[in-house]
N, CA, C and O atoms as CSV, one atom per row, in Angstrom:
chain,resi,resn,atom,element,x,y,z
A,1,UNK,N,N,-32.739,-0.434,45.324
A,1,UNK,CA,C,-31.789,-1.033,46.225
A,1,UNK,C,C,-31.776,-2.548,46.081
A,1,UNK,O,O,-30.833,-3.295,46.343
A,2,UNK,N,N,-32.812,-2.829,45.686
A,2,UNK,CA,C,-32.698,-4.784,45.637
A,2,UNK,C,C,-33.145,-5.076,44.260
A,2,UNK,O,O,-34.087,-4.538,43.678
A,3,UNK,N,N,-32.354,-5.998,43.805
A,3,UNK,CA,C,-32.433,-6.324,42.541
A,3,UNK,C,C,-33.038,-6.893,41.952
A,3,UNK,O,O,-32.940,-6.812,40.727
A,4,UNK,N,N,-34.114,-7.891,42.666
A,4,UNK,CA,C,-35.257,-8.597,42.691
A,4,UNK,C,C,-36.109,-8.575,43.741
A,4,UNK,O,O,-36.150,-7.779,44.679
A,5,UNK,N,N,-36.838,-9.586,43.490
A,5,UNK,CA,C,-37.776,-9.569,44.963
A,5,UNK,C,C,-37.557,-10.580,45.585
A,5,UNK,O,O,-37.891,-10.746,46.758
A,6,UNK,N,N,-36.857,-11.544,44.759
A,6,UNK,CA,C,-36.168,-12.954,45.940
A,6,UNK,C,C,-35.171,-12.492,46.417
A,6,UNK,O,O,-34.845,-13.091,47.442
A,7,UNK,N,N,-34.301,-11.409,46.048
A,7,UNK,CA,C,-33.625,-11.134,47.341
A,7,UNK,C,C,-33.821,-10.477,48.373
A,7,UNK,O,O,-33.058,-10.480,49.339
A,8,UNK,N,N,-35.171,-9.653,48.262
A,8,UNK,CA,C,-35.954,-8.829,49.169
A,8,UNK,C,C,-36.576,-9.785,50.071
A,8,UNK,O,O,-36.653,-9.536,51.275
A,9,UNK,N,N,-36.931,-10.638,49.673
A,9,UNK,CA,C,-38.077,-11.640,50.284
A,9,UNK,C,C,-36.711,-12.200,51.005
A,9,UNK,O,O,-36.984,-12.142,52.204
A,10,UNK,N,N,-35.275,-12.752,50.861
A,10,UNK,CA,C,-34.553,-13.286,51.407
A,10,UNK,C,C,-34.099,-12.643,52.458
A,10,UNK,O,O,-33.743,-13.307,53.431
A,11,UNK,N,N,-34.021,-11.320,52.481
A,11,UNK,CA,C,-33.605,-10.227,53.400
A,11,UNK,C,C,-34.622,-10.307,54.163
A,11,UNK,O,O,-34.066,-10.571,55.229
A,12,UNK,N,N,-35.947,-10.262,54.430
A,12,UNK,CA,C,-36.800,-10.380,54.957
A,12,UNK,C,C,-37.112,-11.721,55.874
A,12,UNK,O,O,-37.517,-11.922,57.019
A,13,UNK,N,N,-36.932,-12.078,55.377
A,13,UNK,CA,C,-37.218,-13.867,56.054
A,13,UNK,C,C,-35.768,-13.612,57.051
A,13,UNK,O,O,-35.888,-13.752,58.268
A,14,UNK,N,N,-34.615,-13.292,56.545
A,14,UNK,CA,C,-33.054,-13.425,57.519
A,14,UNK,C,C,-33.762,-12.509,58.957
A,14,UNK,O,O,-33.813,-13.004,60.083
A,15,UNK,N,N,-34.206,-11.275,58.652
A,15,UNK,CA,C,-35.121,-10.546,59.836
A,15,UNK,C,C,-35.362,-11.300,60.322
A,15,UNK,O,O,-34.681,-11.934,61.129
A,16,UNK,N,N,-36.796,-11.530,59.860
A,16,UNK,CA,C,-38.026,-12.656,60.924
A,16,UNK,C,C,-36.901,-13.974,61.450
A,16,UNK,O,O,-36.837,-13.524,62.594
A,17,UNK,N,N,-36.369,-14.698,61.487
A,17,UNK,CA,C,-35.367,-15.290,62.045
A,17,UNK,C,C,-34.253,-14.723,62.840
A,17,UNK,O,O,-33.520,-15.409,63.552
A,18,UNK,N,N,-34.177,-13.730,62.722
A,18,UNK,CA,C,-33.372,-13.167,63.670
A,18,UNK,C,C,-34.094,-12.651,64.905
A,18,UNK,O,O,-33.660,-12.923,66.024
A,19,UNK,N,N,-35.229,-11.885,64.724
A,19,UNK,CA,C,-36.048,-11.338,65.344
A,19,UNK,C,C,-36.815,-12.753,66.533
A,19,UNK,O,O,-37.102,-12.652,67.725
A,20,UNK,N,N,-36.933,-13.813,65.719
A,20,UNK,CA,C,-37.489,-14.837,66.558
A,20,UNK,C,C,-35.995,-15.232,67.469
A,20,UNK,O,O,-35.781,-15.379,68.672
A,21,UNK,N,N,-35.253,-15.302,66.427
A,21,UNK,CA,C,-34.095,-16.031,67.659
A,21,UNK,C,C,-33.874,-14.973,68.817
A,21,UNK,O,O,-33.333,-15.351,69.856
A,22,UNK,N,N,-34.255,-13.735,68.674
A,22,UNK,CA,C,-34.032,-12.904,69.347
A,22,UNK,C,C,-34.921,-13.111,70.697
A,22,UNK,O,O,-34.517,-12.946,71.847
A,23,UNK,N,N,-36.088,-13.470,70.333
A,23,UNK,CA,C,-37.273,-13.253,71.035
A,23,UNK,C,C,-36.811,-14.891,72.484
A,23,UNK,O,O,-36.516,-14.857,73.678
A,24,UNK,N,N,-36.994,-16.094,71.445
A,24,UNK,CA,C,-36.466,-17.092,71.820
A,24,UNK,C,C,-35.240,-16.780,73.035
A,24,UNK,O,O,-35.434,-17.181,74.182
A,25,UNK,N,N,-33.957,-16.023,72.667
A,25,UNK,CA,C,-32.902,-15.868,73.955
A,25,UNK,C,C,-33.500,-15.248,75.253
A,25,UNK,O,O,-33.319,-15.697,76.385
A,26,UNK,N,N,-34.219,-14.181,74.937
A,26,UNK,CA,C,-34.709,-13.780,75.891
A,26,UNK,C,C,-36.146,-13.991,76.994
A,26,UNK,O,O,-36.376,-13.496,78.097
A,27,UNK,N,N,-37.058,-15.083,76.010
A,27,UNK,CA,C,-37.545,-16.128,76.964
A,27,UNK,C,C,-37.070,-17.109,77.632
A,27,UNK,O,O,-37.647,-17.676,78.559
A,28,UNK,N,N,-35.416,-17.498,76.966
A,28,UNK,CA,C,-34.865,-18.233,78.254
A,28,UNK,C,C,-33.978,-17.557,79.094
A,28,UNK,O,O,-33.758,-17.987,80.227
A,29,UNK,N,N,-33.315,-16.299,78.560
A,29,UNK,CA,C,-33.029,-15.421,79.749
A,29,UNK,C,C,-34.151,-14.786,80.954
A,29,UNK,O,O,-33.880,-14.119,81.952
A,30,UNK,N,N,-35.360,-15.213,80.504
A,30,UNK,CA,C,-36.503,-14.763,81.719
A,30,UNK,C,C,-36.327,-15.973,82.401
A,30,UNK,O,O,-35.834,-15.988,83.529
A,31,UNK,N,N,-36.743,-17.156,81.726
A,31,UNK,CA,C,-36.907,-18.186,82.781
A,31,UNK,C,C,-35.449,-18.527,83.476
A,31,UNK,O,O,-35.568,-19.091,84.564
A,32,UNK,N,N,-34.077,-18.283,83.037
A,32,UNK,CA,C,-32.991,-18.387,83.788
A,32,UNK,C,C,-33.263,-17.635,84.884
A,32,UNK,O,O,-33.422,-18.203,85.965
A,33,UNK,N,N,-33.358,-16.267,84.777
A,33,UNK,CA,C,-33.321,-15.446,86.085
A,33,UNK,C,C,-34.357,-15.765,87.099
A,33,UNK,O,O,-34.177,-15.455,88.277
A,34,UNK,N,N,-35.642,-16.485,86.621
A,34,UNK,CA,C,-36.248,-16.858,87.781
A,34,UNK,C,C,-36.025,-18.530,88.398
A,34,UNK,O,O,-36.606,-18.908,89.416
A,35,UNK,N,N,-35.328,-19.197,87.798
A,35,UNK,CA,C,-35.069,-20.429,87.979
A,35,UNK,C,C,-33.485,-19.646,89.032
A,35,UNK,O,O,-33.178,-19.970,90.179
A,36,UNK,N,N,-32.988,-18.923,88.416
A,36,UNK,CA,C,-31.648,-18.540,90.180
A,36,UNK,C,C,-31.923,-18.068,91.071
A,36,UNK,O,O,-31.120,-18.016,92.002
A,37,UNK,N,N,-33.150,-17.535,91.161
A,37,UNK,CA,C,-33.994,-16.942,92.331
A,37,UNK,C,C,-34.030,-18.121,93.176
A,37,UNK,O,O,-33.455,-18.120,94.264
A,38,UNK,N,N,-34.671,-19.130,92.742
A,38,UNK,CA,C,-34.959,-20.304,93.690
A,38,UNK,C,C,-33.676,-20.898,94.784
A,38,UNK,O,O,-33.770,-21.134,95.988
A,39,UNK,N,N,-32.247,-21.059,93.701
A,39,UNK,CA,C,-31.333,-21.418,94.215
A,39,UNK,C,C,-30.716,-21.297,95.790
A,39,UNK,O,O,-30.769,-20.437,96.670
A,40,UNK,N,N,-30.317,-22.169,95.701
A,40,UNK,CA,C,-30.184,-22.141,97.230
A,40,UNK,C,C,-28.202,-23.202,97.494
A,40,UNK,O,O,-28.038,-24.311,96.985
A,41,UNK,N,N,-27.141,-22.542,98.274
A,41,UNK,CA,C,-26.459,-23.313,98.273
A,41,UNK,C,C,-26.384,-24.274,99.778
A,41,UNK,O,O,-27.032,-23.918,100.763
A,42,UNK,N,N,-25.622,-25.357,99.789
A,42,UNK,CA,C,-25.923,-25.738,101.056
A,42,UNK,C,C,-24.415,-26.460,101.281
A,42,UNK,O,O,-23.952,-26.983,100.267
A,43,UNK,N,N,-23.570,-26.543,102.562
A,43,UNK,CA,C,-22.577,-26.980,102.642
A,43,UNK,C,C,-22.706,-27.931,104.244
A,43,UNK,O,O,-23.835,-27.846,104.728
A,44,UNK,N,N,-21.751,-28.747,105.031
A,44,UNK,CA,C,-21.626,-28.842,106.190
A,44,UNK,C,C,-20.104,-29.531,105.812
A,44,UNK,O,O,-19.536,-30.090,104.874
A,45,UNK,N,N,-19.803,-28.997,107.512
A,45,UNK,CA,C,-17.670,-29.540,107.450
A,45,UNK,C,C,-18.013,-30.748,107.555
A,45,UNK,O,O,-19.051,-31.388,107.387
A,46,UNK,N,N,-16.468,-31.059,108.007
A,46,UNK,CA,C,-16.415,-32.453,107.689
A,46,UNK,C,C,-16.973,-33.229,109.074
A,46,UNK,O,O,-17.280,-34.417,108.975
A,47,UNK,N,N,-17.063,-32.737,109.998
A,47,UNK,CA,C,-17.626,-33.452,111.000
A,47,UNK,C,C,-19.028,-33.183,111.495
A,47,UNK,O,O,-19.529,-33.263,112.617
A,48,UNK,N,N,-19.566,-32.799,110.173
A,48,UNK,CA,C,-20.883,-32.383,110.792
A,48,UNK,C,C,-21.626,-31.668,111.669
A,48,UNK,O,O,-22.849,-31.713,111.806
A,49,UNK,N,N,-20.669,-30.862,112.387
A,49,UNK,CA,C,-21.321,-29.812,113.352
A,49,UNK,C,C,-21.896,-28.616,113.206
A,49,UNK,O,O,-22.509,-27.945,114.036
A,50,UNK,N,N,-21.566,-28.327,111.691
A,50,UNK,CA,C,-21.993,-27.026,111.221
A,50,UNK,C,C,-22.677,-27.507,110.041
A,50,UNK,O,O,-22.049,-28.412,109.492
A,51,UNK,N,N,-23.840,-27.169,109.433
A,51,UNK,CA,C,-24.693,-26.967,108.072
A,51,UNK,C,C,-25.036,-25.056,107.901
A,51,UNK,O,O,-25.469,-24.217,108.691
A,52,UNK,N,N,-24.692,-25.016,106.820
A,52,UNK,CA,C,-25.195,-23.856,106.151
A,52,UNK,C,C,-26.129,-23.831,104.871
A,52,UNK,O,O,-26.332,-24.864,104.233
A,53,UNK,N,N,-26.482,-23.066,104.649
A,53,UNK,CA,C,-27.662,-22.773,103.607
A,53,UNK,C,C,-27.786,-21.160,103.584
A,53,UNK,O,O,-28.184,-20.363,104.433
A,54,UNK,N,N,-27.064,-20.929,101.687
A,54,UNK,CA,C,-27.222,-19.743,101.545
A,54,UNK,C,C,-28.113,-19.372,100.204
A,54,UNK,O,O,-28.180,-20.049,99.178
A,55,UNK,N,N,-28.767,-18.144,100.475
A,55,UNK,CA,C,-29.579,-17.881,99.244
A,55,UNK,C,C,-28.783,-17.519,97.644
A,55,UNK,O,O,-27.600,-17.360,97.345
A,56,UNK,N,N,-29.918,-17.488,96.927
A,56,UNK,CA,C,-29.091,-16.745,95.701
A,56,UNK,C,C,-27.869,-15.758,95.549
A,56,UNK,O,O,-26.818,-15.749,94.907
A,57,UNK,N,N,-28.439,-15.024,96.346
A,57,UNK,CA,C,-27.029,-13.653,96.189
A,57,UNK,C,C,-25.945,-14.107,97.082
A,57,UNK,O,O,-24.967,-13.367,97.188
A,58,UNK,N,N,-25.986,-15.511,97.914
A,58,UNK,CA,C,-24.951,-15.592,98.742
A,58,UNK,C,C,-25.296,-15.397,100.554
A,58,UNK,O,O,-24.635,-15.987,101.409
A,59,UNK,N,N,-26.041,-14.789,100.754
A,59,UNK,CA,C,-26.699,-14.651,101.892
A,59,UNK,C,C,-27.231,-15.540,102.892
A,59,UNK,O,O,-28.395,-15.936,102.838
A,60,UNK,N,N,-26.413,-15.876,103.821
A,60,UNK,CA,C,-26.694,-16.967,105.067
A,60,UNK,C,C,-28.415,-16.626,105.172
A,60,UNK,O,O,-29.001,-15.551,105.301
A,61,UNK,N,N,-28.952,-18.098,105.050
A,61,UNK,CA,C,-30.460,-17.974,105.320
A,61,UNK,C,C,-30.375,-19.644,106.259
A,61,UNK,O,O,-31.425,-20.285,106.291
A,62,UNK,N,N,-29.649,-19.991,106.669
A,62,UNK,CA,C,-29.763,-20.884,107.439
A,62,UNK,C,C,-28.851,-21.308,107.925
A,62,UNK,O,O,-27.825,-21.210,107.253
A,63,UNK,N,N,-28.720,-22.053,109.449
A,63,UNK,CA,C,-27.859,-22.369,109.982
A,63,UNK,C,C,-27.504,-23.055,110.989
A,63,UNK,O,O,-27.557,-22.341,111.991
A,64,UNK,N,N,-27.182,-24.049,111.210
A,64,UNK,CA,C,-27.739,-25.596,112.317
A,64,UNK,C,C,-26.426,-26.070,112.633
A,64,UNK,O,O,-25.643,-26.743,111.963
A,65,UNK,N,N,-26.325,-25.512,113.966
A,65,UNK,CA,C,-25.083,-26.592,114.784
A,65,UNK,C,C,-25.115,-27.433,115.946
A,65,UNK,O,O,-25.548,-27.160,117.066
A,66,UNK,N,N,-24.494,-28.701,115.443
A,66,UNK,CA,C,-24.711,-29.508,116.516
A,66,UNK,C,C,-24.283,-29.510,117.944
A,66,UNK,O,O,-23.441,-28.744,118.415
A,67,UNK,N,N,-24.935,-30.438,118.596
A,67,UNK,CA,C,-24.518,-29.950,120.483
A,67,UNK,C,C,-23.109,-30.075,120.610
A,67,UNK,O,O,-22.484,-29.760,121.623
A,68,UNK,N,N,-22.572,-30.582,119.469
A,68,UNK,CA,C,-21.199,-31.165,120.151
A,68,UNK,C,C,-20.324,-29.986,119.998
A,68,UNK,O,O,-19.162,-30.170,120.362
A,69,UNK,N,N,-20.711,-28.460,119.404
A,69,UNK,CA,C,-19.980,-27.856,118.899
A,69,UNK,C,C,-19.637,-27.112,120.228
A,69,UNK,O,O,-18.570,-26.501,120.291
A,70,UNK,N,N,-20.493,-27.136,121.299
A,70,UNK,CA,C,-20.232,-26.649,123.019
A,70,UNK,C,C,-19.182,-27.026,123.260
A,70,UNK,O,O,-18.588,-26.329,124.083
A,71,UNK,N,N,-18.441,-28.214,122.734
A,71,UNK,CA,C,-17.265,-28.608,123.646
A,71,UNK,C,C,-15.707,-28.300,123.035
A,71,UNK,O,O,-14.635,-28.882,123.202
A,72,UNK,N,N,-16.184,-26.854,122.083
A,72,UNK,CA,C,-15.116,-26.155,121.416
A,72,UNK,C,C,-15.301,-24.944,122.207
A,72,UNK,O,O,-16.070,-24.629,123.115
A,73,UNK,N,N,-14.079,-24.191,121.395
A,73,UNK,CA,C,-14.333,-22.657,121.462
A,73,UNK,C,C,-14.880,-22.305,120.632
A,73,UNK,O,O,-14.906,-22.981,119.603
A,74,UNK,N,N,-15.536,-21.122,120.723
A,74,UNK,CA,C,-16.016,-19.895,120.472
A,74,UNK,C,C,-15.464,-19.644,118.710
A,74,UNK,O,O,-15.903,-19.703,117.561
A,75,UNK,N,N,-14.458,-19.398,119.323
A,75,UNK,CA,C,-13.913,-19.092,117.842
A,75,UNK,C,C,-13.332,-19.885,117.025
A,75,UNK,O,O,-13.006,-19.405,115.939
A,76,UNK,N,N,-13.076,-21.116,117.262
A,76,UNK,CA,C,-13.179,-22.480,116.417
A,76,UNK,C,C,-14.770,-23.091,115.554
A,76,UNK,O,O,-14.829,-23.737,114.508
A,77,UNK,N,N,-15.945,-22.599,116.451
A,77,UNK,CA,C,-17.004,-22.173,115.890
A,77,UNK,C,C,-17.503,-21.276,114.922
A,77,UNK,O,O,-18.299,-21.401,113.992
A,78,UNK,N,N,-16.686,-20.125,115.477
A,78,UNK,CA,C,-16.720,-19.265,113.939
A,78,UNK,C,C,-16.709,-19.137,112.846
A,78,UNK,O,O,-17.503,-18.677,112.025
A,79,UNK,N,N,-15.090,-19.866,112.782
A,79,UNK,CA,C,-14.235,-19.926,112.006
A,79,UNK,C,C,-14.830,-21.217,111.021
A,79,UNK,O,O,-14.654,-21.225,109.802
A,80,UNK,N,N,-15.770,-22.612,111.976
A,80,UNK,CA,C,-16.216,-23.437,111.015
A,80,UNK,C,C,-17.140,-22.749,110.186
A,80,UNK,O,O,-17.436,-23.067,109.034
A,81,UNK,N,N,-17.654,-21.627,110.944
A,81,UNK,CA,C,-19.025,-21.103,110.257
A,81,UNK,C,C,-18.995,-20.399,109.000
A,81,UNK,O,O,-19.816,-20.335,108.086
A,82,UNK,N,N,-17.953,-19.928,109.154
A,82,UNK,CA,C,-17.449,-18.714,108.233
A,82,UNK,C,C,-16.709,-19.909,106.802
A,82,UNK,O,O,-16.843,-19.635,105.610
A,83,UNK,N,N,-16.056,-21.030,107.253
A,83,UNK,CA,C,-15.572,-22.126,106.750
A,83,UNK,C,C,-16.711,-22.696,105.270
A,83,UNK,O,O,-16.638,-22.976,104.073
A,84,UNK,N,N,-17.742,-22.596,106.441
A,84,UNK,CA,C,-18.683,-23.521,105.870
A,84,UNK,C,C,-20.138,-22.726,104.949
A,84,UNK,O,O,-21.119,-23.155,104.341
A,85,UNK,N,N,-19.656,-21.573,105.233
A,85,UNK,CA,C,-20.514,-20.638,104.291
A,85,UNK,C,C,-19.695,-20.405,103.137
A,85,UNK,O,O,-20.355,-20.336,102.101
A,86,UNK,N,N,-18.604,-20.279,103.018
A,86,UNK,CA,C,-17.363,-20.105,101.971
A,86,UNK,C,C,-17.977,-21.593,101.241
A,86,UNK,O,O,-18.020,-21.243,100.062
A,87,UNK,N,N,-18.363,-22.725,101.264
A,87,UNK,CA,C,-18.086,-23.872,100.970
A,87,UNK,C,C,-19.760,-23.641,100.619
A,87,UNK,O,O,-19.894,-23.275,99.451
A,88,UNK,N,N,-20.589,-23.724,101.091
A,88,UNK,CA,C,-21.947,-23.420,100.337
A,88,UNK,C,C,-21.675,-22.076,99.150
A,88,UNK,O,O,-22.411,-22.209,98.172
A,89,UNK,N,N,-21.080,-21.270,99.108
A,89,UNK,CA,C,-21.400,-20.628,98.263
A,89,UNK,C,C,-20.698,-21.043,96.778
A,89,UNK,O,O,-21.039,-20.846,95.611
A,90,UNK,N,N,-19.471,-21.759,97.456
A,90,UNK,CA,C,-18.984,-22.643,96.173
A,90,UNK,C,C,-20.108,-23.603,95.508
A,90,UNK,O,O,-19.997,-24.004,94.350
A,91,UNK,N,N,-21.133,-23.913,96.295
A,91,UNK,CA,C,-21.629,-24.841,95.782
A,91,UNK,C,C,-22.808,-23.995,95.369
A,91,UNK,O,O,-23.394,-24.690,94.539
A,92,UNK,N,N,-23.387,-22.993,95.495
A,92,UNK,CA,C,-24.315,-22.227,94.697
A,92,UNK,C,C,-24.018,-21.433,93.766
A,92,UNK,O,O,-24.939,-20.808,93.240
A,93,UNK,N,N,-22.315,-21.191,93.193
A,93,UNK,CA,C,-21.820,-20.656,92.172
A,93,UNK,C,C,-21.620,-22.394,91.159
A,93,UNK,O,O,-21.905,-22.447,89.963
A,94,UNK,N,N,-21.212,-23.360,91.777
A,94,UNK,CA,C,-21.606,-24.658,90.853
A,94,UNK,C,C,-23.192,-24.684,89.928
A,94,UNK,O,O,-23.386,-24.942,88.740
A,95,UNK,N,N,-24.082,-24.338,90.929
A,95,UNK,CA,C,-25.453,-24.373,90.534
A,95,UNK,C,C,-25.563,-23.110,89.542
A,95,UNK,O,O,-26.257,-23.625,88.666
A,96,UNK,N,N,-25.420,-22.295,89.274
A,96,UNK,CA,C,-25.459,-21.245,88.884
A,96,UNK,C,C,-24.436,-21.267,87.555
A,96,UNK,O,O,-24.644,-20.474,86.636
A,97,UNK,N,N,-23.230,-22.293,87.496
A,97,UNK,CA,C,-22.440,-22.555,86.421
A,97,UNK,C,C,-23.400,-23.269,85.557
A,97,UNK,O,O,-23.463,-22.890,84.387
A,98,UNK,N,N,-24.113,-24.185,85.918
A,98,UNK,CA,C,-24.926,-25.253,85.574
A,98,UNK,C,C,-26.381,-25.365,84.363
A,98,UNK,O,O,-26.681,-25.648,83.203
A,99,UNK,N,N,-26.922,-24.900,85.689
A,99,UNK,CA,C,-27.945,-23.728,85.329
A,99,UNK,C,C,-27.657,-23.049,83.782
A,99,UNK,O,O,-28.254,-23.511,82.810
A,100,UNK,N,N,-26.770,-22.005,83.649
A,100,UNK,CA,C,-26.693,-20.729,83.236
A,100,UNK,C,C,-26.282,-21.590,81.590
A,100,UNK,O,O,-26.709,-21.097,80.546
A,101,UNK,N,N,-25.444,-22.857,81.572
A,101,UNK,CA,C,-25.129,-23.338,80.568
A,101,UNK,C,C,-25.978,-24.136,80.208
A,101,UNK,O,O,-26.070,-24.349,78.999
A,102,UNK,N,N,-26.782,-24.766,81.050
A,102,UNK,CA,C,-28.071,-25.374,80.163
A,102,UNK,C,C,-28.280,-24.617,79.310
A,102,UNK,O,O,-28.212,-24.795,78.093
A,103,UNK,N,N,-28.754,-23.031,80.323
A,103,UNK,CA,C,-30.070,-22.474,79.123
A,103,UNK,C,C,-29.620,-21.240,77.902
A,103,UNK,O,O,-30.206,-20.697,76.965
A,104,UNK,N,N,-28.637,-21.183,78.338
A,104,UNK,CA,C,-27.546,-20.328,77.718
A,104,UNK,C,C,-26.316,-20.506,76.639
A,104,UNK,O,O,-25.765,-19.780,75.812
A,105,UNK,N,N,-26.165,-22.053,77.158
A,105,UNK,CA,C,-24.922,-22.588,76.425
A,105,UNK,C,C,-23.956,-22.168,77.054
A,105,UNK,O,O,-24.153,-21.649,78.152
A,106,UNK,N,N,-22.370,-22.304,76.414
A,106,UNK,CA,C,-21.186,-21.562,76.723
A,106,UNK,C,C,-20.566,-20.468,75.835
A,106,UNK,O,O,-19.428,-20.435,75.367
A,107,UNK,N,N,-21.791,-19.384,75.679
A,107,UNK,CA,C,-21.059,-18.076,74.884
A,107,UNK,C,C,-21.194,-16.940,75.774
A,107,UNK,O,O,-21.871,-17.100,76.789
A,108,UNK,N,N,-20.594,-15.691,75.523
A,108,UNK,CA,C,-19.964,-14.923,76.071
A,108,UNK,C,C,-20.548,-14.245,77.050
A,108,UNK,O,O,-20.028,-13.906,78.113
A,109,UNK,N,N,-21.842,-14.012,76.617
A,109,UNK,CA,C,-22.880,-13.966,77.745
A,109,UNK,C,C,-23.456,-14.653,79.073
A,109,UNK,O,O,-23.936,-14.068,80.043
A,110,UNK,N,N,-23.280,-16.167,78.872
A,110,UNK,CA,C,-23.116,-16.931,79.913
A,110,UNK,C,C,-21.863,-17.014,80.490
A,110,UNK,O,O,-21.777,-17.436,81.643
A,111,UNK,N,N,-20.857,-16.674,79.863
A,111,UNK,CA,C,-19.558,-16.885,80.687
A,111,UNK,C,C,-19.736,-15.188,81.726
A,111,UNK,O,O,-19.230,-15.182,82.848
A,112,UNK,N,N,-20.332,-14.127,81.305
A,112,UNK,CA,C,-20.290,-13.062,82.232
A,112,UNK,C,C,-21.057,-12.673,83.443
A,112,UNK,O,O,-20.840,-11.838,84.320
A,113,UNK,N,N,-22.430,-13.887,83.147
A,113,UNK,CA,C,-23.090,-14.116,83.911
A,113,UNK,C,C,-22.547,-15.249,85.318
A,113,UNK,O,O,-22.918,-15.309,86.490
A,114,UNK,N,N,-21.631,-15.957,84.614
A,114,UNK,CA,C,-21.202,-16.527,85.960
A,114,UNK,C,C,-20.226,-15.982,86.527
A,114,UNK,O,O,-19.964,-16.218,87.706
A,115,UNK,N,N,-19.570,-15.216,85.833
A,115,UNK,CA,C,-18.297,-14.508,86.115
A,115,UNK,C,C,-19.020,-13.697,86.972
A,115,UNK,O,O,-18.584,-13.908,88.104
A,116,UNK,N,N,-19.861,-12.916,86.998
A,116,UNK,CA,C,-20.378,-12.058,87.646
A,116,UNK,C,C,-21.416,-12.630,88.981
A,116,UNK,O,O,-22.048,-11.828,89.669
A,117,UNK,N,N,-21.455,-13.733,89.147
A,117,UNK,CA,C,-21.778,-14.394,90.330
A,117,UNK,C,C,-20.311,-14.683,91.094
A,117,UNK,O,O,-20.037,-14.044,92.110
A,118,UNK,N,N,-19.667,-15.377,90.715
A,118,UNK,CA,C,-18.423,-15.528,90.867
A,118,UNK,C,C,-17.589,-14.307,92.086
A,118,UNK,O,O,-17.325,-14.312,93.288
A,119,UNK,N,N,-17.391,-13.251,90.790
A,119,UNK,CA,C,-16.990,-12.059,91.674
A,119,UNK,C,C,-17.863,-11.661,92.826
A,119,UNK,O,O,-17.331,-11.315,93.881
A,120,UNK,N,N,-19.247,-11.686,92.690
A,120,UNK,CA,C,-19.962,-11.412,93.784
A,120,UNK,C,C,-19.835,-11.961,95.194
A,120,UNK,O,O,-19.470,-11.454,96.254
A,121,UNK,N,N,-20.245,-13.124,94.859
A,121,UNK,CA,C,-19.414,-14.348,95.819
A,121,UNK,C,C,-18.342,-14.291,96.764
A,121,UNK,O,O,-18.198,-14.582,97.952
A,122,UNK,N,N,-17.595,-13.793,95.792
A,122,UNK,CA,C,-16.172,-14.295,96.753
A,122,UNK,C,C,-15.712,-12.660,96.945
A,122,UNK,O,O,-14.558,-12.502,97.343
A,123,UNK,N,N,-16.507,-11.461,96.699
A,123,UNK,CA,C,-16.284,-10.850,97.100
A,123,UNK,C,C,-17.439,-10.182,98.625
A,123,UNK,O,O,-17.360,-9.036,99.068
A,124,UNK,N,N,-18.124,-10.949,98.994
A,124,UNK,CA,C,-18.826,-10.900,100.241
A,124,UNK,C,C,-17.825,-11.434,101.395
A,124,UNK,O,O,-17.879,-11.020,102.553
A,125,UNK,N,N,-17.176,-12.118,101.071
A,125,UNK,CA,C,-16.118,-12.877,102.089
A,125,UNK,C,C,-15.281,-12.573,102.834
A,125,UNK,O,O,-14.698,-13.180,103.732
A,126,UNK,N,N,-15.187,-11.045,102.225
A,126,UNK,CA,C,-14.794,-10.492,103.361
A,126,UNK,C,C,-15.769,-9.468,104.333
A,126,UNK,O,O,-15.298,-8.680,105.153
A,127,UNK,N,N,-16.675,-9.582,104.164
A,127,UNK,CA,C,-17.779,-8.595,105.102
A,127,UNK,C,C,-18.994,-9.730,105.592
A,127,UNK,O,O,-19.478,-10.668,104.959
A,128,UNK,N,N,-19.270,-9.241,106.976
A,128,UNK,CA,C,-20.535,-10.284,107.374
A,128,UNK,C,C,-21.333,-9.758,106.862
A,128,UNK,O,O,-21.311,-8.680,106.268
A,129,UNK,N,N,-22.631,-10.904,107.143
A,129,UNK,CA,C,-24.098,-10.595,106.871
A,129,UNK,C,C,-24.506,-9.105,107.371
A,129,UNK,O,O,-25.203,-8.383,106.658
A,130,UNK,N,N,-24.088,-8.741,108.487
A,130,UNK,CA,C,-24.799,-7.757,109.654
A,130,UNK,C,C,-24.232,-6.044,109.069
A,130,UNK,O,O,-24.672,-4.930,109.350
A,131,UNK,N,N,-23.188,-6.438,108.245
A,131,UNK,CA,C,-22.715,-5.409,107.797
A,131,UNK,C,C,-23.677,-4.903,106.227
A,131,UNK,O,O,-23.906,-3.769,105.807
A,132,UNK,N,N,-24.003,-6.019,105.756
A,132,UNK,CA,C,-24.892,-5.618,104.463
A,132,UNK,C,C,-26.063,-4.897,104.944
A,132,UNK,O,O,-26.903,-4.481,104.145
């Protein structure tokens, strides 16, 4: 099958380089997935009465409103809340764009990986926390 042995030896070496680059993607696909674990998004409106902080998957893990927000309604409160979690999660799908192209670059695999945060994202938006 091979006509020499430098082309055997060439076929061989193309392996071991492939096999390393192989090895190589997927030590930085380990350390990507634990470097988005950490992530965290964080937003507040424009007047400061509401801060949010959501985890990786999108998930309200924090949430701080100021006294002044008593001298609204109810559901003008909500609505910032709900406002302002929409607006952190934009900003933890930024982090996650970021991220993913450092360690990834921009090929097809990183584009599905954010795509697939992306859809996740903005498809929680319509269901609360209490419902997951």
């Amino acid at each position: 099958m091979w006509a020499d042995d430098a082309a055997l030896d060439a076929a061989g070496h193309r392996l071991d380089e492939w096999e390393s680059s192989l090895a190589e993607r997927a030590a930085r696909a380990k350390t990507l997935s634990a470097r988005m674990q950490e992530l965290t998004g964080t937003a507040h409106n424009n007047d400061r009465t509401v801060d949010v902080t959501v985890e990786c998957s999108g998930l309200l893990i924090g949430l701080w409103l100021d006294e002044r927000i008593r001298q609204q309604p109810a559901a003008r409160t909500a609505q910032q809340i709900l406002e302002t979690t929409r607006a952190a999660r934009t900003d933890l799908l930024r982090q996650v764009r970021e991220l993913t192209v450092e360690f990834l670059g921009d090929d097809a695999s990183a584009k599905a990986i954010i795509e697939s945060y992306r859809s996740r994202l903005a498809g929680d938006e319509g269901s609360s926390d209490a419902d997951r």
